[in-house]
N, C-alpha and C positions, 0 to 999 in steps of 0.2 A: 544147282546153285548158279552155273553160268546162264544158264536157261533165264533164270528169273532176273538177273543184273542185265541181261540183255533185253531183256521185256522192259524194264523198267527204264531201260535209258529209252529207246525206242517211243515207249511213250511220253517221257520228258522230251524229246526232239518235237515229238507231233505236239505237244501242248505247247510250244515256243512258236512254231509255226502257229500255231490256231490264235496263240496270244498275239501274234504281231499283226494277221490278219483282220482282227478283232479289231484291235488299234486304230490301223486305219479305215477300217469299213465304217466306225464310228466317229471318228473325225468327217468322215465326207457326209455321217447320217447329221449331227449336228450342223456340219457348212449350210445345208440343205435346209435343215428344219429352221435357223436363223433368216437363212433366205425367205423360206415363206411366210416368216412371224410379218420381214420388215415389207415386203410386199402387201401383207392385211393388213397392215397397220397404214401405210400410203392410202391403200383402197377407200380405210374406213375415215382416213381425214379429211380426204376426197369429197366423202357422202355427207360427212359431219358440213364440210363448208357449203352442202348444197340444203342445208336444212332437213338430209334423210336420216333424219338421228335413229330412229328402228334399225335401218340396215347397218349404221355405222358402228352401233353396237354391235352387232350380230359380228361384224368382222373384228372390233377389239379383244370381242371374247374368242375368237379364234387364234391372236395372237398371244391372248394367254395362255388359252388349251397347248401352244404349238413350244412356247419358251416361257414357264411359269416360274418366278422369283426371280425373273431378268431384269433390265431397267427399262427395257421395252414393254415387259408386261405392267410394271407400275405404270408407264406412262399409259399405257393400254386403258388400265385400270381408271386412271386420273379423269382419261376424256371419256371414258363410261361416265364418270358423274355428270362432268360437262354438258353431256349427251341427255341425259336426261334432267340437268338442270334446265338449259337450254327447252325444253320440248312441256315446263311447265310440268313435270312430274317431280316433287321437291323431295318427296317423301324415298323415295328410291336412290336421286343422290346423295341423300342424305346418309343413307345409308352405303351406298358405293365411298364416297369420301371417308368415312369413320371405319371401315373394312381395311382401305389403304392406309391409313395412319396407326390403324393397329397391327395389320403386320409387316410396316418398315417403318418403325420409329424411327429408325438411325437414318431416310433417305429424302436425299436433297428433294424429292418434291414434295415433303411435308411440310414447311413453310406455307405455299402458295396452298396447297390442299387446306390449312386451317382454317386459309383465308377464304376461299371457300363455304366452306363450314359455316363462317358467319354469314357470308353473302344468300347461302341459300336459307338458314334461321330469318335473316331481314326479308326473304322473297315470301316466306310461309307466314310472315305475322303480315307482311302488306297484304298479300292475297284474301286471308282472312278480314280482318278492316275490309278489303273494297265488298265482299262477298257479303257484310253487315250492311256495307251503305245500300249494294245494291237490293238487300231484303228491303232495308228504311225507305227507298224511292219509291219501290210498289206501294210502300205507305203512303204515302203523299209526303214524305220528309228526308234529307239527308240527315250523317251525324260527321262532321270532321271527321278524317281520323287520326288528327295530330291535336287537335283541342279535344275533341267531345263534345264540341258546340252542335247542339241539334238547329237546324233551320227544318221550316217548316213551309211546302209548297201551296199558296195561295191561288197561287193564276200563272198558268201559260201564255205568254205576249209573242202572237207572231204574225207580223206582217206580211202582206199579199205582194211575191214575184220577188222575193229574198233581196229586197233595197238593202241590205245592212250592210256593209263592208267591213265598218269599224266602232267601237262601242265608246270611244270617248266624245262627250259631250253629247252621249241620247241621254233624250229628255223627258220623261212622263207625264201629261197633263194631270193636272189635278184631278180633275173626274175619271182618270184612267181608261180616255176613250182615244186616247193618241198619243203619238210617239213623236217629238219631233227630234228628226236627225240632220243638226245644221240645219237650211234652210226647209228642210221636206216633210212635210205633214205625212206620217205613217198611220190609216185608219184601224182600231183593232178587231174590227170587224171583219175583215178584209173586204176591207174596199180597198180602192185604187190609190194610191198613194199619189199627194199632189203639192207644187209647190205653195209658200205660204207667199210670197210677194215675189215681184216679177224682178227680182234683181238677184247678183253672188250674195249667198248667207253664210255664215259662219260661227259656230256656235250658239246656234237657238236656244232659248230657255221659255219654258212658259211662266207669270207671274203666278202667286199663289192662289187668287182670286180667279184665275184660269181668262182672263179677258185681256189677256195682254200675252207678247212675247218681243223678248229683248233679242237682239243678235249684233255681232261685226259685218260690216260689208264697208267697205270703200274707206278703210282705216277710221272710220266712225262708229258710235254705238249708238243705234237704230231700238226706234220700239215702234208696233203696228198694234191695233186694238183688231180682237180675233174673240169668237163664236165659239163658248164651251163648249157647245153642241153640235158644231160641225167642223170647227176646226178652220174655217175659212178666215180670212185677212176680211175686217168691218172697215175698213179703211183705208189713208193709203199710208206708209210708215214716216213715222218724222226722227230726225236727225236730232239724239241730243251732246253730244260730244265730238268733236274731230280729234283725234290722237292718234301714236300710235300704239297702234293694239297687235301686230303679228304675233303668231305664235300665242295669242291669251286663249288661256281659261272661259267658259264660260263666266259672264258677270253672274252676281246673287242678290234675289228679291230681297226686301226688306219685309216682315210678314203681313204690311199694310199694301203692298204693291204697291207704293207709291213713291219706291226707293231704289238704287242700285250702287253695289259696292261692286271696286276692280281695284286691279293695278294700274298704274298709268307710267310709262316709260316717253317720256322727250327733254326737251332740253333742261336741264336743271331739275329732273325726276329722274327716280333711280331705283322705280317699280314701287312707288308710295302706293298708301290704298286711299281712298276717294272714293266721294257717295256722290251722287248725282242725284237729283231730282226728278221725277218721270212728268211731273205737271208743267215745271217750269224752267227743265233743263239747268236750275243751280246747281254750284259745283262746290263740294268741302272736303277740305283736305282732311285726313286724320293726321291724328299724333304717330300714327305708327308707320315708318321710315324706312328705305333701304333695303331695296330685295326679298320683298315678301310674296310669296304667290299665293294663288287661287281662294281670297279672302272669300269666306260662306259665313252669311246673317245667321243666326241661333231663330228657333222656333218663337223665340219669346221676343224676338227686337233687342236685347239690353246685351248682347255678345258679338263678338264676330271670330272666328278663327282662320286661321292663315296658316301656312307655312314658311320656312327661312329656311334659307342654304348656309350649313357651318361656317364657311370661309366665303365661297367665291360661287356663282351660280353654275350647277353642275358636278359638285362638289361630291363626296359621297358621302356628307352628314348632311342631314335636314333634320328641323325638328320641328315640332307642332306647337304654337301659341294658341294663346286666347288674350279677344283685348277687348275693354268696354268699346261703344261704339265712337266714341270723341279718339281714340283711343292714348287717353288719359292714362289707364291703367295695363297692364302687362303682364303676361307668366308665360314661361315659357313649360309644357305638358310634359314632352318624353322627345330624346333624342331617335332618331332612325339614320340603321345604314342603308341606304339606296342611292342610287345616283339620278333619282329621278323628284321631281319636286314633292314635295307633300299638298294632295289635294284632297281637306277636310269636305266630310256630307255629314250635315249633323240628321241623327235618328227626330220622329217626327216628336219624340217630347222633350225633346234638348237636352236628352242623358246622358247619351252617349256620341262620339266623335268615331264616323268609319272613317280610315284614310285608304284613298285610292292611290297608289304608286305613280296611276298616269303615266 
């Protein structure tokens, strides 16, 4: 009987020993295994900011494997999605994000995680849209894909030794055999590109008749009689306005050619719109007054549309009128927030009003 009390303590001694041994060989195996979580996890942020998202995963899942339902392994977890949002694999974060939200509902990076969650749902419905448009362009067509608006590609316009710098105030000839940009005759043939008269041009326009082109040059607005067919200056250009015109819009033909509306800003104007005459250089005021921009004739003669700044020019309301041509009569179309003028192009059968932001 003493035999076996003395067995039995003996062994309770070595298991106290083994227990406390235990103890800390396990604290130092944990210090350890935390340590190489937080080192893989450095590594793979590392790799994450270099764009190696492959490898960077490869190392957050070893920070899982290493400390699994830590807060280092959610975070682990977290930029796994990242990781593969980031690399354009939507379907995989998608699923890495929804993995982490179900098993730590209760943990502070669920928040940000859900946000997530939508950001990559909005990355997978853009991607899809651009992947339709890009089927539709093999078509010969885009489709929006925030309207649904199909356009439809007609023709390719590309100038010879890339003159183009900037796209406002280019101009299409009526025969669609030239470009004019400002003063520079663009062939679309690619031929060589040339100027239209030997002086500064600004804001080229060709008439609808294609035998004329209006432009600014020397605070005046200028017309020169020009060659459907080749696009050359028949003449030499005459002077029919002195004003000032900085900063304007292209003017707009009247659909006889034999007309032009602007703004005119000097002393005692205050951006009114005004027609000029192209035969005899007269000048007529409209009725319509006061900070209007980039007035465009209607395909038919009997319209004009313009723009207004809400308050003060620069403003971040404009909105879009339409006024007879006396401008007698008035409406004002739709408000817009932009902070940039409203410049009407009416469609070629006077139906519709594009506006360009300019």
């Amino acid at each position: 009987m003493k035999n076996i009390r003395l067995i039995s303590l003996r062994i309770c001694l070595i298991l106290v020993i083994v227990s406390g041994i235990s103890a800390s060989t396990l604290a130092d195996i944990v210090s350890e295994t935390n340590t190489k979580a937080e080192q893989h996890f450095e590594k793979a942020n590392e790799l994450r900011k270099l764009a190696d998202y492959d490898a960077a995963i490869t190392e957050y899942n070893k920070v899982i494997s290493l400390s699994s339902n830590s807060k280092i392994a959610q975070n682990a977890q977290y930029w796994i999605g990242q990781s593969h949002f980031r690399s354009g694999q939507f379907d995989a974060a998608q699923a890495t994000f929804a993995k982490l939200i179900e098993a730590y509902p209760a943990s502070a990076i669920v928040p940000v995680t859900k946000l997530m969650v939508g950001r990559v749902r909005q990355a997978k419905e853009n991607e899809e849209k651009r992947r339709a448009m890009s089927a539709a362009a093999d078509k010969g067509f885009v489709i929006d894909p925030d309207t649904g608006v199909k356009f439809t590609k007609t023709r390719t316009l590309a100038g010879k030794k890339d003159v183009i710098g900037y796209t406002v105030g280019l101009n299409l000839s009526p025969n669609g055999k030239f470009l004019l940009h400002g003063g520079l005759v663009i062939p679309l043939d690619s031929g060589d590109p040339f100027e239209l008269v030997d002086m500064a041009v600004g804001r080229g326009t060709w008439s609808p008749d294609g035998t004329k082109a209006a432009f600014y040059s020397r605070n005046a607005i200028w017309v020169v009689p020009v060659s459907p067919e080749t696009g050359q200056s028949t003449g030499p250009p005459k002077k029919l306005l002195d004003a000032r015109f900085r900063n304007q819009r292209p003017v707009s033909w009247s659909p006889d050619s034999q007309k032009l509306v602007f703004t005119r800003f000097a002393e005692g104007l205050n951006w009114d719109v005004w027609i000029v005459s192209v035969t005899d250089g007269s000048l007529t005021q409209t009725n319509t007054t006061g900070w209007t921009s980039a007035p465009a004739w209607s395909p038919d003669g009997k319209t004009i549309a313009y723009g207004k700044p809400g308050k003060k020019p620069g403003g971040k309301k404009q909105s879009l009128w339409l006024s007879s041509v006396d401008g007698e009569t008035a409406r004002k179309i739709i408000d817009i927030d932009s902070n940039h003028r409203c410049i009407p192009i009416w469609s070629p059968d006077g139906k519709w009003v594009i506006l360009d932001p300019g």
